[in-house]
C-alpha positions as a printed Julia matrix, in Angstrom:
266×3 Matrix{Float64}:
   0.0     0.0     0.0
   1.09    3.64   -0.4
   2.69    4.91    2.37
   2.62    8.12    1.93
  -1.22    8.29    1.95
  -2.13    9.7     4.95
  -5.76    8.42    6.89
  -6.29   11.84    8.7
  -9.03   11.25   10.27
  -6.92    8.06   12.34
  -5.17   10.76   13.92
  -8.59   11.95   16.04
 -11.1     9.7    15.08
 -12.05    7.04   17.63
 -12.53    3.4    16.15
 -16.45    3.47   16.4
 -15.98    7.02   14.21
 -14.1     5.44   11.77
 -16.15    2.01   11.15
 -19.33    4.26   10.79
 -17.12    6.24    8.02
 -15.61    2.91    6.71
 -19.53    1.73    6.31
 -20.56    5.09    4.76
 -17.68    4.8     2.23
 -19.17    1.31    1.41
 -22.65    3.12    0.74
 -21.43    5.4    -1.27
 -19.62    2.64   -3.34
 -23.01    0.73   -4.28
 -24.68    3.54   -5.23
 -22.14    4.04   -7.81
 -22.17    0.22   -9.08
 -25.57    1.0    -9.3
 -25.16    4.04  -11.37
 -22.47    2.48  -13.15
 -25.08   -0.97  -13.92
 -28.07    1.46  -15.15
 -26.36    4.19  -17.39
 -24.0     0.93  -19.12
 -26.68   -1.35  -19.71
 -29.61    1.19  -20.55
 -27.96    3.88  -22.04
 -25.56    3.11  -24.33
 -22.98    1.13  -22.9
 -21.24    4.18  -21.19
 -19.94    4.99  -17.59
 -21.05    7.62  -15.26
 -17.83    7.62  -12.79
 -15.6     5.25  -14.23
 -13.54    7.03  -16.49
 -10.56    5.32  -17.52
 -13.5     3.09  -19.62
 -14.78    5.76  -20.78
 -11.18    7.07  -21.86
 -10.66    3.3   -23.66
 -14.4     3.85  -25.57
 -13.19    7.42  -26.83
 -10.32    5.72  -27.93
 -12.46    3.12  -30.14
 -14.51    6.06  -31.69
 -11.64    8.27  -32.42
 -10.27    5.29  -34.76
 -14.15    4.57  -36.37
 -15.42    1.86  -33.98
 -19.74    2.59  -33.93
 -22.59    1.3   -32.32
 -23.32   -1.56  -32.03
 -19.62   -2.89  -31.9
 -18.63   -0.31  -29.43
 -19.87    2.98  -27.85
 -21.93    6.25  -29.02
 -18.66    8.28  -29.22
 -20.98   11.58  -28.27
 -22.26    9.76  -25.1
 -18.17    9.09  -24.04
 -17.12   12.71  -24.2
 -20.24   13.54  -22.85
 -19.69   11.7   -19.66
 -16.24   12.63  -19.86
 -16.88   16.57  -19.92
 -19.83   15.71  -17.1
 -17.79   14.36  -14.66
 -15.13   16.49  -15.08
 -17.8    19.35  -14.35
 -18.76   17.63  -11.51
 -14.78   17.67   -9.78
 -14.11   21.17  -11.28
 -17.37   22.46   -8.97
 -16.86   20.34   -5.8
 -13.1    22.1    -5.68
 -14.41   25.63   -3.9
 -16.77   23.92   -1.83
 -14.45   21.8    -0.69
 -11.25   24.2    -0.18
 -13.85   25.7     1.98
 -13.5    23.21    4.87
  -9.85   23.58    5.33
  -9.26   19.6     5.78
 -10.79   17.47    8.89
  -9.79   20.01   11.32
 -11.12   23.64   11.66
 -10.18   26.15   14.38
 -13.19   28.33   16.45
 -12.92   31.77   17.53
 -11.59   30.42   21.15
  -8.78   28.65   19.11
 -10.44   25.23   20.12
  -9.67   22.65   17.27
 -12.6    21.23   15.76
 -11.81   17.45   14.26
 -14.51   16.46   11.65
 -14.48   12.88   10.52
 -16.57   13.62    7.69
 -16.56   17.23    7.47
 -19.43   19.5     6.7
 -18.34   20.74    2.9
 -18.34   16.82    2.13
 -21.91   16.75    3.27
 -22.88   19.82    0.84
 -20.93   18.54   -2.2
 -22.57   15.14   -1.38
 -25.87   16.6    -1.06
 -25.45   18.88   -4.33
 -24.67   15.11   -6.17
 -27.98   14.06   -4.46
 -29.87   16.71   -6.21
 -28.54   15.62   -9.44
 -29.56   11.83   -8.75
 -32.78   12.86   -7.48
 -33.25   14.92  -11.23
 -31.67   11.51  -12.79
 -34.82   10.33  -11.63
 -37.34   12.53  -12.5
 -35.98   12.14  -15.93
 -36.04    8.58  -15.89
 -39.13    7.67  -14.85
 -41.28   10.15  -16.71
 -39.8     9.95  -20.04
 -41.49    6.99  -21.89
 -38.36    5.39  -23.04
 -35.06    6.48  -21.29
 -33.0     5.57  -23.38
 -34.08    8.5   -26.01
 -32.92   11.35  -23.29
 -29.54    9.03  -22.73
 -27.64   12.48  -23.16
 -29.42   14.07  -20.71
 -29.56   11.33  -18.06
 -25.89   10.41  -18.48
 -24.9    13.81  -18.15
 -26.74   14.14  -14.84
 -25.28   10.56  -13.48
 -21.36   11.67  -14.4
 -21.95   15.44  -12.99
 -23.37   13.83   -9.27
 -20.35   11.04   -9.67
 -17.44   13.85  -10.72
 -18.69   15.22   -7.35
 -18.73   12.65   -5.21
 -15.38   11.53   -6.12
 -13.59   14.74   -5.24
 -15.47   14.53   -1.97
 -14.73   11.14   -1.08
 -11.02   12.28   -2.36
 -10.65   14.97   -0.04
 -11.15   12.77    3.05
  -7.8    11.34    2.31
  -8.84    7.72    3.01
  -5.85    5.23    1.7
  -6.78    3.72   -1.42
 -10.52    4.68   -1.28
 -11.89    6.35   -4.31
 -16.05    5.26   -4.16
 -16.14    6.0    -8.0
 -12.85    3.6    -9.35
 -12.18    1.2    -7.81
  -8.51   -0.68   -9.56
  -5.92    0.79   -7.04
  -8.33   -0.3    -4.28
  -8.37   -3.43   -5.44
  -4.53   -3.55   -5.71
  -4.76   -2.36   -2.42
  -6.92   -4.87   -1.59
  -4.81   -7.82   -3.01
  -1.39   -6.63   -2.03
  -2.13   -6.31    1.45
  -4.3    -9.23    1.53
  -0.66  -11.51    0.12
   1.59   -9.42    2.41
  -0.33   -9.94    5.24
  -0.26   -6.34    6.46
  -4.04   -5.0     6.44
  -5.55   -4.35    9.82
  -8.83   -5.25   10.24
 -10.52   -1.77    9.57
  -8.33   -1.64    6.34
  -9.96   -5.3     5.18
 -13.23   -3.93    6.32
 -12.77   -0.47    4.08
 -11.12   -1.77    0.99
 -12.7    -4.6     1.14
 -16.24   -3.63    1.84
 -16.16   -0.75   -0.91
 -15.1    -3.32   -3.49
 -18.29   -5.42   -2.64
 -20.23   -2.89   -2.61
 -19.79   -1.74   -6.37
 -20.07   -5.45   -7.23
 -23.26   -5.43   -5.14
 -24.33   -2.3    -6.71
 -23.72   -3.27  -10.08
 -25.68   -6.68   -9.5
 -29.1    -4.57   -7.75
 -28.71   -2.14  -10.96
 -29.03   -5.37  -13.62
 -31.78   -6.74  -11.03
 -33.42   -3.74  -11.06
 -33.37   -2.69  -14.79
 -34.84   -6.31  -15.69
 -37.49   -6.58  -13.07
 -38.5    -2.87  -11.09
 -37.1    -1.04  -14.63
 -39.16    2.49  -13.79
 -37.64    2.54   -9.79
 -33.89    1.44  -10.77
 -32.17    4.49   -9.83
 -34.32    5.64   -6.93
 -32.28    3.08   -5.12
 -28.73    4.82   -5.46
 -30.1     8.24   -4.62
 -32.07    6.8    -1.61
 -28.64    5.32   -0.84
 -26.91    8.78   -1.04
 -29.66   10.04    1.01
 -28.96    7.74    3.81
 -25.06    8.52    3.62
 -25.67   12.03    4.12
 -28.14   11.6     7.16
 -25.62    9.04    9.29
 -23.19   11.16    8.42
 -24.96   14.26   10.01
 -26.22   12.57   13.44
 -23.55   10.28   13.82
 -20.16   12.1    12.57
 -20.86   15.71   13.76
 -17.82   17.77   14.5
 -15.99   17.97   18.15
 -13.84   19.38   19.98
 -10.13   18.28   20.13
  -7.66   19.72   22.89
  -4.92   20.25   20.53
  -2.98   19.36   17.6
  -1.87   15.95   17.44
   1.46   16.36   18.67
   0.36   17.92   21.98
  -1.42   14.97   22.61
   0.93   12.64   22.3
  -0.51   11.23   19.22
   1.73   10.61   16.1
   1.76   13.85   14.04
   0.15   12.47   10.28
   1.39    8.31   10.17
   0.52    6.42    7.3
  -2.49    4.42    8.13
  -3.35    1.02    6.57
């Protein structure tokens, strides 16, 4: 694993904090297999958050591949320039937050497992699903407004990966998902994950199986209600997060507590 990636949140965070963030990261994770299931399979073979695919498919329709050997070139870039929308925007909201640790007027620290701008840029990619939606099940074939619905579904992902990015959790993306399972694999054979790293890397790379496996369920048998699911998913993130993660007070900086100043965390 990458030592130099730094768990933050370790530093303050006691272990019950961190599973429920571990679990949340999961959550957010099958809601994108979900996504991911739903805009491939009924929208033109094409990937809301999972980009390097979509890269490889603009790749094929540069050099002349077509539907239905390969993807809707126009339905690649626009996924492409969607997502990237989606990062570009969650970068002042996030900057915002100034990392998991803020400092109030009486110079108290506040540590924020999950901090507040995370839950706003999370909650602005909830509005987006919730539109996905309301253009999905009122259009009488979804597949004709497959523009329109993937742009929504790469804009809400672009965001939530910058979100989940700035929490600075080791090899935990929510959106792509290859270095976590390197991760994964390489700790897994050296025998040096902890048991909250098997639970994170682990459980986020079951959950966008999962995910993916509800979205093909759901497209073939509950086809107008697939991608309530997802949003409803989001949804609950956002409300644990709130009641259960809410900022604190911390008596100093890491140092002064005798805690190690920024380790790598596995």
């Amino acid at each position: 694993m990458n030592d130099r990636v730094v768990d933050r949140a370790a530093v303050y965070a006691t272990p019950a904090e961190l599973a429920v963030r571990d679990w949340l990261l999961v959550g957010l994770s099958f809601s994108a297999g979900m996504y991911e299931a739903i805009c491939f399979l009924a929208l033109g073979k094409v990937f809301a958050g999972f980009q390097t695919g979509n890269l490889v498919y603009l790749g094929f329709g540069v050099a002349g591949a077509r539907p239905p050997a390969s993807q809707n070139p126009v339905t690649v870039v626009i996924s492409l320039a969607a997502f990237a929308a989606g990062v570009a925007l969650a970068i002042p909201i996030l900057k915002a937050t100034g990392g998991d640790r803020e400092t109030a007027d009486n110079n108290i620290n506040i540590f924020q497992a999950w901090p507040r701008r995370v839950q706003i840029t999370l909650a602005i990619a909830l509005i987006l699903q919730a539109a996905f939606f309301a253009v999905w099940i009122t259009a009488a074939a979804p597949a004709s407004l497959a523009y329109i619905l993937i742009a929504l579904a790469a804009f809400a992902m672009g965001l939530q990966a910058n979100a989940i990015r700035s929490l600075n959790v080791p090899g935990i993306s929510t959106t792509a998902f290859t270095a976590t399972y390197v991760d994964l694999v390489s700790g897994l054979a050296s025998w040096a994950l902890t048991a909250p790293s098997v639970r994170r890397l682990g459980g986020t790379v079951v959950g966008v199986a999962a995910g993916g496996f509800l979205g093909d369920w759901m497209l073939r048998h509950a086809h107008p209600y697939g991608p309530i699911v997802p949003a409803a998913v989001t949804a609950a993130v956002i409300a644990v997060a709130w009641v259960v993660l809410k900022p604190r007070a911390t008596s100093g900086p890491a140092g002064e507590q005798g805690l190690p100043a920024g380790p790598a965390v596995k």
